[in-house]
C-alpha positions in Angstrom: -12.5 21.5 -14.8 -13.5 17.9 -14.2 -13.7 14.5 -16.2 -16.3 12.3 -15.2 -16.1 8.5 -16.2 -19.4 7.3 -16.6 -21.1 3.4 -17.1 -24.7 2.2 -16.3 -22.6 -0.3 -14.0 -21.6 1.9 -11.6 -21.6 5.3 -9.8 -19.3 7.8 -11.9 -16.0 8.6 -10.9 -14.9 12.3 -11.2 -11.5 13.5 -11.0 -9.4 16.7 -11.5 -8.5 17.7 -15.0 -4.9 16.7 -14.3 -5.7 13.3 -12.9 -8.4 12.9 -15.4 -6.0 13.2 -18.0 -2.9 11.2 -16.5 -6.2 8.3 -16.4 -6.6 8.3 -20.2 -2.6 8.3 -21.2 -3.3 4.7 -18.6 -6.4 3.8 -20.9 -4.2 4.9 -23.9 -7.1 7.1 -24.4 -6.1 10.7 -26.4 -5.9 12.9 -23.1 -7.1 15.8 -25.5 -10.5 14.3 -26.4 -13.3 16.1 -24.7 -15.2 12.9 -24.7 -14.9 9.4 -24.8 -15.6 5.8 -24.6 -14.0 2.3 -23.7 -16.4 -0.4 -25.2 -17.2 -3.4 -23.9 -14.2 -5.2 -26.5 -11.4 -2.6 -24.9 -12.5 -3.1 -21.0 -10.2 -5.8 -20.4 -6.8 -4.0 -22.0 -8.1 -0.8 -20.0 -8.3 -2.9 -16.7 -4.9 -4.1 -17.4 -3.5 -1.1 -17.8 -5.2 0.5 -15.0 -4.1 -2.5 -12.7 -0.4 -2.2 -14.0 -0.4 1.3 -13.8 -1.6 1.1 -9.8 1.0 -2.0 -9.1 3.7 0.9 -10.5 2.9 3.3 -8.1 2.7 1.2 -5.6 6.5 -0.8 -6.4 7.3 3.2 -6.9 7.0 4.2 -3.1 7.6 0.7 -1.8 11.0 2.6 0.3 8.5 5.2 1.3 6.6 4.6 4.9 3.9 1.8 4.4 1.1 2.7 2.0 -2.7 3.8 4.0 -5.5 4.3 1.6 -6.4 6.6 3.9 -3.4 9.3 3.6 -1.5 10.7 1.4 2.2 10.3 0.2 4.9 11.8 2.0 5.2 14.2 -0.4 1.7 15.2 0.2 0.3 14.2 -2.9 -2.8 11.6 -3.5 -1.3 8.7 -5.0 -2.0 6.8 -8.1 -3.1 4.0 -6.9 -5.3 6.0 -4.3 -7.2 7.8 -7.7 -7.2 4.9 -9.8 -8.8 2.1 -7.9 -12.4 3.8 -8.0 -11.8 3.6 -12.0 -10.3 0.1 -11.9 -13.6 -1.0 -9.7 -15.7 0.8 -12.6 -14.4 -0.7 -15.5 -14.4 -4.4 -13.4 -18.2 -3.9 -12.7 -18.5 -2.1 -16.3 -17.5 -5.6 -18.0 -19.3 -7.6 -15.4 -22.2 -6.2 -16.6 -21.3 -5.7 -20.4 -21.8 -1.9 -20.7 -19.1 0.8 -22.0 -17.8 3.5 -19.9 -17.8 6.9 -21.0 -16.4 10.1 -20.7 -17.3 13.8 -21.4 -20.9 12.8 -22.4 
């Protein structure tokens, strides 16, 4: 199954159930909902979050090789910080523009 983030801002972003869900505990969003919204008045906490989240992961595998967009970790998993910059970019561009961003809708 897939969650979709969507805003009139920007192209969606679809993930994996799983990484979907690990993106709303970030938004403190209920992981459970079906569907969803950050209004314009919450996109700044969300970016925050997102942004601290992605700093985490990165300080988290800072004694791993060097991080490449591009790859994966070494343990062969995307990263964090790899899945969660396309939502960080949405939400920027969602408050740029003043529109909510959805999900499940």
């Amino acid at each position: 199954m897939l969650i979709i983030f969507k805003s009139a801002a920007s192209g969606d972003v679809i993930t994996l159930e799983p990484n979907g869900k690990e993106m709303l505990d970030v938004l403190g969003k209920d992981r459970e909902d079906a569907q969803g919204i950050v209004t314009v008045a919450q996109l700044p906490d969300a970016i925050a979050r997102v942004r601290r989240a992605i700093e985490g992961d990165v300080a988290a595998h800072a004694g791993q090789a060097p991080v490449d967009d591009t790859k994966q970790t070494p343990d062969g998993d995307i990263s964090f910080h790899q899945r969660g910059l396309p939502l960080l970019e949405l939400l920027e561009r969602s408050l740029a523009e003043n529109v909510p961003v959805t999900w499940g809708v």
